[in-house]
GUFISE-790545 format. One record per residue: residue in one letter; x, y, z of N, C-alpha, C in turn. Coordinates in pm, whole numbers, m for minus. Atoms other than C-alpha are relative to their C-alpha. Last residue first. Example, Ala and Ser with C-alpha at 12.3 -4.5 7.8 and 13.67 -1.06 7.14 Angstrom:
2
MARRO|residu|nc1|nc2|nc3|cac1|cac2|cac3|cc1|cc2|cc3
MARRO|S|m82|m119|m6|1367|m106|714|m77|109|73
MARRO|A|89|m119|0|1230|m450|780|90|120|0
//
This chain:
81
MARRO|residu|nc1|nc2|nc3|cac1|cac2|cac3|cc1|cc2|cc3
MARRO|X|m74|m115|31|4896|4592|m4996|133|74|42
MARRO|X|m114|11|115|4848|4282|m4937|75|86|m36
MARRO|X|m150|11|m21|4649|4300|m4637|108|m12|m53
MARRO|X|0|m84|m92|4351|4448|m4777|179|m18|65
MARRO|X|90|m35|m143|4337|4203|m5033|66|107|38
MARRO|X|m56|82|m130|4489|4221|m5399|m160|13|132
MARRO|X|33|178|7|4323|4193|m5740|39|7|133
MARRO|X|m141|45|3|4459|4609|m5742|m18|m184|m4
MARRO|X|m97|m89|64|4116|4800|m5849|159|m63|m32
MARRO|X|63|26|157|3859|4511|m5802|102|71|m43
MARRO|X|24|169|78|4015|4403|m5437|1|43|m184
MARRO|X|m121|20|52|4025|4801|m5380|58|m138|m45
MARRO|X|m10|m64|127|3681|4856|m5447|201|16|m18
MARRO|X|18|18|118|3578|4570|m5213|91|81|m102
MARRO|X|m74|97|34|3789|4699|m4953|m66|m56|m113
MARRO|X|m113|m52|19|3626|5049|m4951|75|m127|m52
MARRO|X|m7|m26|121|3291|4858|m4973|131|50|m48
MARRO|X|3|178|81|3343|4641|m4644|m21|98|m155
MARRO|X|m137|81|m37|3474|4984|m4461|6|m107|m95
MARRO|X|m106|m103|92|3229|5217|m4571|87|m98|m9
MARRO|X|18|57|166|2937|4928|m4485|130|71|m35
MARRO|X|m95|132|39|3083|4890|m4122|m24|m17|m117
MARRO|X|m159|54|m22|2799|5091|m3954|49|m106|m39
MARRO|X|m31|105|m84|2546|5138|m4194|105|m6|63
MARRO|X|m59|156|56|2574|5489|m4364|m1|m66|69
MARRO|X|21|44|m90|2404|5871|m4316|84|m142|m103
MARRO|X|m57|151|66|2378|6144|m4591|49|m107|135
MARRO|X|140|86|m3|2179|6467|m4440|50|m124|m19
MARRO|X|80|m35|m118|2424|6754|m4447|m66|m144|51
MARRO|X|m104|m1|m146|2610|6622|m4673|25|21|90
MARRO|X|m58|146|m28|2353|6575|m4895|52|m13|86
MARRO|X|170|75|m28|2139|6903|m4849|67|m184|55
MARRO|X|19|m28|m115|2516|7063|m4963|m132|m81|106
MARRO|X|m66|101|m51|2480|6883|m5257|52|23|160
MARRO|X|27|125|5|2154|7039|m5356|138|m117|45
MARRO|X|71|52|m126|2280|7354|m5224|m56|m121|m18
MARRO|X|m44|0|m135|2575|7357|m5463|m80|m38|139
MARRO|X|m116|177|m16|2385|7223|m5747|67|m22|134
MARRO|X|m169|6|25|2171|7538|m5725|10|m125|41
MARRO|X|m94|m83|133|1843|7592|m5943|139|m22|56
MARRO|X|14|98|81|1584|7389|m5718|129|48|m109
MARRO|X|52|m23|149|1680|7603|m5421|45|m79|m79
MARRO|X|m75|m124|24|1662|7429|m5109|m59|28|m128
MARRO|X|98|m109|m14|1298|7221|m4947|164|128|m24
MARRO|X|m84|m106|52|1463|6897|m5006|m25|121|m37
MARRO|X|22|m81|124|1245|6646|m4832|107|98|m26
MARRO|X|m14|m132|m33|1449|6352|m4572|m79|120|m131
MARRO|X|41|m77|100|1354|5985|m4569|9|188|15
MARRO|X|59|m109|34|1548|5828|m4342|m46|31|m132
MARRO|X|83|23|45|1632|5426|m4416|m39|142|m10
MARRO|X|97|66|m94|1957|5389|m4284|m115|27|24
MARRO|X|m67|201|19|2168|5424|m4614|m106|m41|95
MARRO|X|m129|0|m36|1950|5778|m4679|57|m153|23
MARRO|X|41|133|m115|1645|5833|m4844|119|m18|5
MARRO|X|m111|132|m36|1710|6147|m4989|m70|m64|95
MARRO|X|5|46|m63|1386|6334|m5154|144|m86|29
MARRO|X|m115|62|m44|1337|6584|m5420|m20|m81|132
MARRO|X|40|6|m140|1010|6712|m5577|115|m73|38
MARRO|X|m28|104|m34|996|6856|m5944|32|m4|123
MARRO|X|m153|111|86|765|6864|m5996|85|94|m17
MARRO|X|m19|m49|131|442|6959|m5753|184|m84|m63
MARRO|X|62|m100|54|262|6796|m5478|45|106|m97
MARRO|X|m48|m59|115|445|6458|m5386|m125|121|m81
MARRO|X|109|m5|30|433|6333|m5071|55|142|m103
MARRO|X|m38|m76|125|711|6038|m5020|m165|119|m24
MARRO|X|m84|m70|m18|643|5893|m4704|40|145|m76
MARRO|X|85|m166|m87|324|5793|m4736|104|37|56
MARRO|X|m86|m38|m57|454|5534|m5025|m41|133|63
MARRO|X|72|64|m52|229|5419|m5305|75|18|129
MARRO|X|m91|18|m117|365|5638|m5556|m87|m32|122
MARRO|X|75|8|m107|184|5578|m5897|88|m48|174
MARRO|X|m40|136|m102|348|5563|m6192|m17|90|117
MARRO|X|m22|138|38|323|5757|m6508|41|m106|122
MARRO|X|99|m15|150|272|6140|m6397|m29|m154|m73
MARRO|X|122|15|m90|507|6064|m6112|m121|13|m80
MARRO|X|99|m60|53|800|5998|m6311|m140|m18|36
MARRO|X|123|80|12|1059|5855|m6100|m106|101|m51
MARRO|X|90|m62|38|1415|5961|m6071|m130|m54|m83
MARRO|X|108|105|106|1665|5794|m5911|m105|127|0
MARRO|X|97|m101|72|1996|5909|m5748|m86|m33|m90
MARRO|X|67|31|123|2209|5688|m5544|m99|112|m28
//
């Protein structure tokens, strides 16, 4: 997920997050890390690079969402297919 919070209008209460100029990146990852994003602000590449470096998941969520999204895609289950 990707959210963006206007620090100028709302007040970050969170001593994780430390926010000294804008704009200021942060992944919080599935299992709670908070990581800063200290690449360059100009490439896409290293900003997704940063991710995939860094991106983390509950064990067993890939699995229970994968099947969700095929439930919604085909109506079937897992075993139906």
């Amino acid at each position: 997920m990707i959210c963006l919070q206007d620090a100028t209008a709302n007040d970050i209460k969170d001593d994780r997050f430390d926010v000294r100029a804008f704009p200021t990146i942060y992944l919080h990852s599935a299992s709670g890390k908070v990581i800063p994003y200290e690449g360059d602000l100009d490439s896409t590449e290293d900003l997704i690079n940063f991710i995939d470096e860094n991106k983390d998941s509950l064990p067993g969520k890939g699995e229970i969402i994968q099947e969700k999204i095929l439930e919604g895609i085909t109506g079937l289950g897992k075993d139906e297919l």
